[in-house]
Every structure is written in C-alpha cells, then in structure tokens.
N, C-alpha and C positions, 0 to 999 in steps of 0.2 A: 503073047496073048494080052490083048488089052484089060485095065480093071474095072470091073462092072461100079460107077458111081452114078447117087441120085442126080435124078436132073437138075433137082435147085439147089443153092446151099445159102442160108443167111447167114450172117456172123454180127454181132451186135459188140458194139464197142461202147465208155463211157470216159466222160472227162471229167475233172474236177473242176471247183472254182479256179475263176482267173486273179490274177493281182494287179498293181498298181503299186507306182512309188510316191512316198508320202513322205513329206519334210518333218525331223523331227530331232528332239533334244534342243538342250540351251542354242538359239538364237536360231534354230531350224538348222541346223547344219548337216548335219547326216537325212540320208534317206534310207528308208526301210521298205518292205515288201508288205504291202497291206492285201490282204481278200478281201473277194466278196461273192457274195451269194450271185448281185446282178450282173456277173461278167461271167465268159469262156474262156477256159486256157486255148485258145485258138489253136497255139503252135501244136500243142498235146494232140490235139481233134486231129490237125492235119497230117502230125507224125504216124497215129494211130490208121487214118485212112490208107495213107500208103502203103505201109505195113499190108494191113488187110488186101488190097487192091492187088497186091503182088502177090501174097499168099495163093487169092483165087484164081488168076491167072496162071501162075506156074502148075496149080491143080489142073490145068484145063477149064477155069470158066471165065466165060464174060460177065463182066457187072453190068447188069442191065437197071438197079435201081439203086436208091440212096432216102431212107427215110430218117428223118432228122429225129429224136427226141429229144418232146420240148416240156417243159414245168413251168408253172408261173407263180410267178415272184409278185409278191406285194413291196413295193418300196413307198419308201415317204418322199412326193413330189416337194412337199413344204410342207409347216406345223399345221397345216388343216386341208391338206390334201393327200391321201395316198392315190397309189397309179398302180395296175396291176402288168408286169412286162412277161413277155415271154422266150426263155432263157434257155439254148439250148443245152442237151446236159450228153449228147451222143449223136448216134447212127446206129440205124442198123443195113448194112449193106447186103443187096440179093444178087447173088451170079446165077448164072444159066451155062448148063456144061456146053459145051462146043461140039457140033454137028461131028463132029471126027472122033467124038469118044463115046462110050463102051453108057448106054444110059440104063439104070434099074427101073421097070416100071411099075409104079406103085398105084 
C-alpha cells in the first residue's frame, strides 16, 4: 500500500558568508581567510541544493521551483558613496509529488 503524502513540500535552506584570501603579516606573506557580509559561500548553497534535490526526489517529488533569498547589503562604493547590493543568503526549494503516488487532499 502506497503512503498517503501531501502534494507539495518546500524545504528552505540557508548559507552563510562567503570568504576570500587576503595577504597578510611582515611583508604580506601568508594568506588568511577573510569574510564578508557582501559575498555567498557558493560551494555551501550548492552542496546544500543537492542534498535537498535528492532528498525530494527519492521522496517521490519533482522540483518544480527554486526561490532564492535575498537581503540587501549596504557596502561603501568609496569614502562618499555607499551602494546597496543584493546578496543571496538561501533557497527555498518547492517539489510536487509525482502522478504515481499516494496524494493527501487538503
């Protein structure tokens, strides 16, 4: 007997700041890992999606969307300009169960 699941399911993921290498110490020699607010951990977002992507599928669903969230960042363009970007910080991913399973109607 098939398991009766709802039709949609979202699942909402989030990433953190991304970094960057930055010269530093006596005569810039070593590099370090710097953040920041105006970047994505890219790799993280994409780790995460897949994950997800797999999860909903071996559930029985298709992804049929992909909504990004986004926050916006005030950064300083130069000393007498700020710029406001927009940074994503996630997903929220939507599946739709597949015509061959069991749907709850709500």
């Amino acid at each position: 007997m098939a398991t009766e699941k709802p039709r949609f399911a979202a699942i909402e993921i989030g990433v953190g700041e991304g970094s960057f290498k930055v010269k530093a110490g006596l005569f810039h020699s070593k590099l370090i890992d710097q953040s920041s607010a105006l970047l994505v951990d890219t790799e993280a977002l994409c780790v995460k999606l897949v994950k997800v992507y797999t999860e909903l599928d071996d559930a029985g669903y298709d992804v049929i969307n992909v909504l990004p969230i986004n926050s916006g960042v005030v950064a300083e363009v130069d000393k007498n300009v700020d710029g406001l970007l927009s940074v994503t910080r996630g997903a929220i991913v939507i599946g739709r169960l597949r015509a061959d399973e069991v749907i709850i109607d709500r």
